[in-house]
N, C-alpha and C positions, 0 to 999 in steps of 0.2 A: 245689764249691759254696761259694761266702763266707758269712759268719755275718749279712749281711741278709738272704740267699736264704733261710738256713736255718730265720731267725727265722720268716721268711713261711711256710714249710711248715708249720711246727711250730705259727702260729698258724689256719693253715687246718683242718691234723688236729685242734684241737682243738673247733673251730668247727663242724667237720661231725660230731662224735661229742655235744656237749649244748650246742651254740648257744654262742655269743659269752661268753668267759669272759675275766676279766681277774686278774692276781694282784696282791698289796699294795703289789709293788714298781712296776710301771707303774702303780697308782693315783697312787703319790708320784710319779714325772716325772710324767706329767701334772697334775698338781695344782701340782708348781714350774713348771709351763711356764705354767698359768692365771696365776702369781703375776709372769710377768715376768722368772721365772731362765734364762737363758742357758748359765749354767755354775757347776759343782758343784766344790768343792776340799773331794778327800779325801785318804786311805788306805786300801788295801784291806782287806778282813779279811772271815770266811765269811759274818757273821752279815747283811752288808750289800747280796751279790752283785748282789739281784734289781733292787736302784735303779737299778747301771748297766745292765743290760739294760734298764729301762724307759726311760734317759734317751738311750741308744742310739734308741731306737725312738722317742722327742719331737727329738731333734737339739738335746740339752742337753752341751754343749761337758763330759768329765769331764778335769779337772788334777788328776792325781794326785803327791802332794809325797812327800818322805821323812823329814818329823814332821810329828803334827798339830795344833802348834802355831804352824807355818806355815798349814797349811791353815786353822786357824781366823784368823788375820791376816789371810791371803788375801781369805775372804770379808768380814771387815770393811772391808778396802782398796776392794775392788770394790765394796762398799753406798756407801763415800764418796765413789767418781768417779763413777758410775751415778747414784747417789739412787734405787736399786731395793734390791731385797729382795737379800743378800750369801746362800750357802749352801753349809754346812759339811757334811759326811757323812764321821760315824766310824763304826769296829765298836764291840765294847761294853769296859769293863772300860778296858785302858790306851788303849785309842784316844780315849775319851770323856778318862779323867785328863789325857791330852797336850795336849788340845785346850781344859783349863780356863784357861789364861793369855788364850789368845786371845779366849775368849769374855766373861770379866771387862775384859779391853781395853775390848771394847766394848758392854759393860755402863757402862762410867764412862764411856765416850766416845760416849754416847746414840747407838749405830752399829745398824741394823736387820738381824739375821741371824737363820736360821733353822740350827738346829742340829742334825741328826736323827743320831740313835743308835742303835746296835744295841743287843740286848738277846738273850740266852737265849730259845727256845721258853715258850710260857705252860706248856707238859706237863712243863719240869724247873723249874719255879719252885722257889725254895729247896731245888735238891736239890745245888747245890753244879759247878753245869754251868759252862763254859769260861768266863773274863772276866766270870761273874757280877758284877755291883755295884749299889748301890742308886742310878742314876744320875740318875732324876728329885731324889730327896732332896738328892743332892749340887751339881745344878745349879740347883735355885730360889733360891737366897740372889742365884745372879749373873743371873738374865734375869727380864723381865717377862711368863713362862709358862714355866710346865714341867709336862709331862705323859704316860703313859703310852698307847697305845694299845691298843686290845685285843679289835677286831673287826677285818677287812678291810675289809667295808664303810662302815667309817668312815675309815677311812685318808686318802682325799682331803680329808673333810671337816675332819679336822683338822688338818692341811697347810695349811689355807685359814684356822682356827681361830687355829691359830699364827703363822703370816704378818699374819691383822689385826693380834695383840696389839703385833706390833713396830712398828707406825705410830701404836697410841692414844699423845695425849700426847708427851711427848717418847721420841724412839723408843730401841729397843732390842734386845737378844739373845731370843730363842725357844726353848724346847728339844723335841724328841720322843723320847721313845723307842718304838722299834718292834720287836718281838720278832719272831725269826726267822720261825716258823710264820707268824706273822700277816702276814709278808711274802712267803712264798713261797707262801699258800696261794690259789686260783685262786676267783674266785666267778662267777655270772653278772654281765656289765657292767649290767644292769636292774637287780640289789639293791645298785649301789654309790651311794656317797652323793656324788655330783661335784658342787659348788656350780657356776654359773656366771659366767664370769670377769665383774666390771663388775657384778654384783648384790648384792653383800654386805659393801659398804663404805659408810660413812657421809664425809659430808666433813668432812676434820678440818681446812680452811681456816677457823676461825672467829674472830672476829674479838672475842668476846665480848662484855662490854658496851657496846652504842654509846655509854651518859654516859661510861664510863672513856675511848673515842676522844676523847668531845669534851673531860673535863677534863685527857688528857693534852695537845691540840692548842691547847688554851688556857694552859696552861706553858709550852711549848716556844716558841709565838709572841709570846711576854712575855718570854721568856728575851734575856739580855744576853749571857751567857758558857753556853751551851749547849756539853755534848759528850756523846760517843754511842759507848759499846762495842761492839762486833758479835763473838759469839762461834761455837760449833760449828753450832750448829742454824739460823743461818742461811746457811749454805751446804747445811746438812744437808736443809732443807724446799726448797731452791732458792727461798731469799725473797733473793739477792742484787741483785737487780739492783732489788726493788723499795726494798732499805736504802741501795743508791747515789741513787735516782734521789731518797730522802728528802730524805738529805745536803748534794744540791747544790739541791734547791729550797728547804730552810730556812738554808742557808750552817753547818752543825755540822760543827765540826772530827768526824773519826770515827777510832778506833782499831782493831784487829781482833787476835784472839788466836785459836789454833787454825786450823780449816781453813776459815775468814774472813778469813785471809793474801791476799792479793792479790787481792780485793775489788776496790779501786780499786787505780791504777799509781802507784807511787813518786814521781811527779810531777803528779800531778793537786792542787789546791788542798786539798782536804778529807780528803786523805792526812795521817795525823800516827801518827809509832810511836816517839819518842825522850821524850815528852814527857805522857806519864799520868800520873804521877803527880804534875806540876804543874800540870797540868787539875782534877785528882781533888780541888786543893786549891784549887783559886782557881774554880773555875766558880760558876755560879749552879743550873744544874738538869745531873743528868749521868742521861741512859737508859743501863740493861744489857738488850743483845737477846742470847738463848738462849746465857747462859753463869753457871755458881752461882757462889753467894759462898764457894767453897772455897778451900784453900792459893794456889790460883795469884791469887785475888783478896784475900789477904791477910784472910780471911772476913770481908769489908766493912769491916776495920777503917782499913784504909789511905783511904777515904775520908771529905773534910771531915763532920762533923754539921751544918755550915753552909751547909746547900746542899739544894734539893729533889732525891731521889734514888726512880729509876721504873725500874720491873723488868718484861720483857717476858719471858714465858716459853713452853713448848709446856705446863710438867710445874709443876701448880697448887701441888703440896709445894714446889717448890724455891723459888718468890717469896716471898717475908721470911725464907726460912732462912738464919738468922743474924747476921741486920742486918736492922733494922728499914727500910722505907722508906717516902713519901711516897705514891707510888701503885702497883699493880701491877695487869697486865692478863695471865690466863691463854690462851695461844690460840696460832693461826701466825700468828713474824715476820710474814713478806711481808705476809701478808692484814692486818695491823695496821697496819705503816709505810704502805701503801701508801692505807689509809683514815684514818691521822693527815694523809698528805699531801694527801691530797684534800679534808680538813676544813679544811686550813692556808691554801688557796689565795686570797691574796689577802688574808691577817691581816695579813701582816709589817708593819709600817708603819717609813718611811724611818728612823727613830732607832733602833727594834730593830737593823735589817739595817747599817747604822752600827755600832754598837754590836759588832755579833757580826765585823765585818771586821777592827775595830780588834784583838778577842780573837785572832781567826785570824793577824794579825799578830804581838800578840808570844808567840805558843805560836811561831810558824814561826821566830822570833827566837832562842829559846831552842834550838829543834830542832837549830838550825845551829851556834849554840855547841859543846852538845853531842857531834854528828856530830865536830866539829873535833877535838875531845878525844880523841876516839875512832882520828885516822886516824893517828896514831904508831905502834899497835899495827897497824890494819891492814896497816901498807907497810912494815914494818920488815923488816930483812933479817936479824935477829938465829939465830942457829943455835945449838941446836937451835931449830926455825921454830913461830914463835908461831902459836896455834891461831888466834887474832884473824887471823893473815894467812891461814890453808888458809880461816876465812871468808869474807873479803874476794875472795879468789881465785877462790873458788864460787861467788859471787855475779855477781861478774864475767863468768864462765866461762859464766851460765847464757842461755838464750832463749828469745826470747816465749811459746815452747811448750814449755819443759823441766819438768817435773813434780818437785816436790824432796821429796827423805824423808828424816827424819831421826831416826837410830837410835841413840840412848845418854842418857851423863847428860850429863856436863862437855859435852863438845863440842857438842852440840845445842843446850844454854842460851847457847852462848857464838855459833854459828850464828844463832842469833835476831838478835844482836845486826847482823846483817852483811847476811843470805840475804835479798831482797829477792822473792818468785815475781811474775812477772808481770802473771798473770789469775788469777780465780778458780779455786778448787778445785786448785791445784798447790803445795801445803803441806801436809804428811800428814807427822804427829807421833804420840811414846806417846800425846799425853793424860792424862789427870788419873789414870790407873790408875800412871804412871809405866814403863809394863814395855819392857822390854831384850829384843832379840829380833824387834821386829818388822818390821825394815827389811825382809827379803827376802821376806815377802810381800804386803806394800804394794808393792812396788817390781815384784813380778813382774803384780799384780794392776790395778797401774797400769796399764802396758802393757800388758794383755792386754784395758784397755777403751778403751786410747789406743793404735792400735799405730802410729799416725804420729806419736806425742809423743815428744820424749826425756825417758827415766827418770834421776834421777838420786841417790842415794841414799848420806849423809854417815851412816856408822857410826864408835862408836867402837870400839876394840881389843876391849872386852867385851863387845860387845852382837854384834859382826860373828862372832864367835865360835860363837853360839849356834844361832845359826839358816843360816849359810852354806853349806851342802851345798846349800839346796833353791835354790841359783844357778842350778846343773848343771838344776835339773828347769824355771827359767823360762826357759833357753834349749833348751830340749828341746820344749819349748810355743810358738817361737818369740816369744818377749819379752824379750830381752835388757836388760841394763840396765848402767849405770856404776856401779863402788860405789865409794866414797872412805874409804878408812881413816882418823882422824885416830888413829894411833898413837902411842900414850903409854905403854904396857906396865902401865897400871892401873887399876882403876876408880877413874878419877878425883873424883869428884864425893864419894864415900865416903872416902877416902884423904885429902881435906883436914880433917876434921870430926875423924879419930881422929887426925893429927899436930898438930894442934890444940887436943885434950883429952888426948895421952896422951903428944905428943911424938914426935920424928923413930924413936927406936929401937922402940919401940912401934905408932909410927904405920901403919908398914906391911904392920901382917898382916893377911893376909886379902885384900892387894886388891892384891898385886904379880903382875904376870903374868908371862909368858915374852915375850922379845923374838923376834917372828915375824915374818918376812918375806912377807906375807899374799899379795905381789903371785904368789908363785910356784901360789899358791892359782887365781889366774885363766887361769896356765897348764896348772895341772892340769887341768882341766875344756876347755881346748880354747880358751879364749878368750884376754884380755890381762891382761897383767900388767907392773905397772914401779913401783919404788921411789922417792923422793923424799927427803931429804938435803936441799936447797936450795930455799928461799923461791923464788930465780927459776925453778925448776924446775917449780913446780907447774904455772902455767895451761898451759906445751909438755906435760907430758902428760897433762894433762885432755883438751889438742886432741888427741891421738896416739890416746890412748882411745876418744876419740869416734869417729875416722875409722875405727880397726880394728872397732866396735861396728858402721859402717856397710857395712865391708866382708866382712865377715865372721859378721854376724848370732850373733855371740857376746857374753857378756858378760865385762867389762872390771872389774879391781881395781888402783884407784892406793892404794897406800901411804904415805901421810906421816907422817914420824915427826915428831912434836912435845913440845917441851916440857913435861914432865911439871911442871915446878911453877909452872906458869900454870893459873891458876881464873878461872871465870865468879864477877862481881859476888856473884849469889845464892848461889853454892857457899858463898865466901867470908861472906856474913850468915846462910848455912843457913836462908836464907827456906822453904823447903819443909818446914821442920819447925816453923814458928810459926805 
């Protein structure tokens, strides 16, 4: 008899001895299946068992990794290509500790996950029982809920509880803990508390004040030298298509940072990414859509004071933190632009729209200068092979459908500079938390919601290091993916700041690694693997890579070693720390 058959008997005998009874843990599948969860990235551990039987019994897909600090990646990866609810399930103690990197990820990088925990029986409370920890205490600083549980009967309801709180506002991490007992203990299905699905949400499409629509639509239609940032949260709320369709009906050059990458295509007119900071200075009105005035925004300092400055946000704290602006509208992107644009219809008048072509022109003037500047390093043949060319190369290398991740410090800044994604949602980065580590479950998680897309995922030597085992577990889940080494043997981006302050002999401690031949790494595991040496080498086996990933449904490790004392620009200003 198979373990569905068994399930069915087991829940028949216990149906026919006191009617229909359900226990804590099939409360939580079904209550993630109310939520729209598909699939659950854990680690095993006793205190958690009864989830997967329940998700068994909803047809809740379980990926099981081997850290859970992947698993928690995983499910923020999967909340970013989805734009559903991501879901993490640890045991208690170090499974929950493991999985604190990942869930601060996406704590800073306003990603919507629900986090459930095991916990000790409520009968050993403080009596010093296995992975005891105070684990709601220790996860409230990083999610926007955290909470104990501590009926059965509520179990669903607070599944449902937790899942709202990651959509109020700008979204976020969730936390539960659920204690043993209260998960494996059985009640009638009549005393449980099951919300139902589509009744217990408010819409958080709002648009806020209509006068804020109309004095930002009366700005922007006066505007001569207009431009327009689009940051995480509007790919996050899926308001992109309504920030393109903004763009090209008010003619604003637009920028995009985070996973607002490829937005519009590299060629499209109102494409512009070489050229912010001379926008930032010469415009006349410049909109921020759902991204803070933190480190990566130079905390509004980098922008003119001479200029009207208008902040679009989901999360009412973040609009004037830290810079003052002109106007600010708390609500959803989409629902905003797409009622600026509606208000806009027909304001433009011939001399504005003049005006802003002219601007459009020399921002694209400049773009092209720049780009030019730039393509010495990317083509160059110099060995050891400049990271600007494994850029160039990747980019090169990628299509229309290829999904790009990028995992480290130095080489991911210096990738920005290059990696162009095609269409929306195929750029998945640390984020503002900066953490190292994440590439392999973004990448595994990508694929697992894309499995016709190719995955493709630029690691650097320190970050590929950390999290690489659970390679083995996304071709195991059939998701294979490409990883690309840019091998430097250091953490780079650290490594310039202390030979910088302390000098070359000094410089290097602390962030010299071993010279590893990572590619032998993808043969370990059953898939590919091949080294690089030469500049002309890379894109033949990015293609070899690819073909073997196709024939073979494994995944693929190209290693290229690069030049350790080449920095990105910002390394170089140590912009991340001003």
């Amino acid at each position: 008899m198979n373990r569905a058959t068994d399930t069915a008997v087991d829940t028949l005998a216990r149906k026919d001895k006191s009617g229909a009874v359900i226990s804590g843990g099939h409360l939580v599948a079904k209550a993630l299946k109310n939520e729209g969860v598909d699939t659950i990235f854990t680690l095993c551990g006793g205190h958690i068992i009864d989830i997967y039987d329940g998700c068994l019994d909803e047809g809740i897909r379980i990926v099981d990794v081997r850290h859970e600090q992947t698993a928690a990646h995983a499910a923020d990866g999967y909340a970013r290509q989805t734009g559903k609810l991501g879901c993490v399930v640890t045991t208690a103690g170090p499974g929950c500790t493991n999985a604190v990197t990942g869930v601060a990820t996406a704590f800073r990088s306003e990603s919507p996950i629900l986090h459930i925990g095991g916990q000790s029986s409520l009968t050993q409370h403080r009596m010093g029982s296995l992975q005891d920890l105070p684990h709601v205490d220790m996860m409230t600083p990083i999610t926007k809920f955290a909470s104990g549980v501590f009926s059965t009967e509520r179990v669903a309801d607070m599944v449902s509880m937790a899942a709202r709180e990651c959509f109020t506002g700008a979204y976020g991490p969730s936390y539960l803990e659920i204690p043993r007992d209260i998960l494996d203990r059985e009640i009638p299905v009549d005393s449980a508390v099951i919300p139902e699905p589509g009744s217990y949400r408010a819409s958080v499409r709002s648009i806020g004040d209509p006068a804020d629509i109309e004095m930002l639509t009366d700005i922007l239609v006066k505007a001569e030298r207009p431009a327009i940032l689009f940051g995480q949260q509007v790919w996050a709320c899926q308001g992109h298509k309504e920030a393109i369709s903004l763009v090209r009906a008010l003619d604003i050059p637009a920028y995009m940072n985070g996973a607002s990458r490829g937005m519009l295509k590299q060629d499209d007119p109102h494409h512009f990414d070489r050229t912010r900071r001379d926008a930032f200075t010469n415009a006349d009105v410049i909109v921020i859509v759902g991204t803070p005035f933190d480190f990566r925004m130079g905390y509004g300092k980098r922008i003119s004071k001479d200029l009207k400055l208008i902040q679009i946000d989901q999360n009412y704290t973040t609009v004037g933190k830290n810079r003052d602006i002109h106007l600010g509208l708390a609500g959803d992107p989409g629902a905003i632009m797409a009622a600026v644009e509606q208000a806009a219809s027909g304001r433009i008048d011939n001399g504005a729209r003049s005006a802003r072509k002219a601007w459009m022109k020399d921002l694209r003037e400049i773009e092209a200068v720049k780009l030019e500047k730039l393509m010495p390093m990317f083509t160059t043949d110099q060995n050891p092979i400049h990271p600007y060319r494994l850029a160039f190369e990747i980019n090169e290398f990628l299509d229309e459908e290829t999904i790009y991740v990028g995992d480290g410090g130095d080489i991911v800044t210096i990738s920005a500079q290059a990696v162009r994604p095609r269409n929306p949602g195929q750029w998945m980065d640390p984020g503002a938390l900066g953490s190292l580590g994440v590439g392999t479950g973004f990448s595994m998680a990508a694929k697992l919601a894309n499995p016709d897309k190719e995955v493709v995922c630029l690691f650097g030597d320190g970050s590929f290091g950390m999290t690489a085992f659970d390679m083995e577990t996304s071709q195991r889940f059939g998701a294979p993916f490409l990883a690309i080494v840019g091998n430097n043997s250091h953490m780079n981006q650290i490594r310039y700041g202390q030979v910088a302050k302390y000098g070359e002999e000094r410089g290097n401690v602390g962030n010299k690694l071993g010279d590893v031949p990572f590619s032998k790494f993808g043969e370990m595991i059953g898939g590919y693997g091949e080294e690089v040496h030469e500049a002309s080498e890379i894109q033949p086996a990015l293609r070899r890579a690819r073909e073997a990933i196709a024939k073979t449904g494994k995944c693929a490790v190209v290693n290229v070693w690069v030049d350790p004392d080449e920095y990105a620009p910002g390394t170089k200003a140590q912009t991340m720390y001003k």
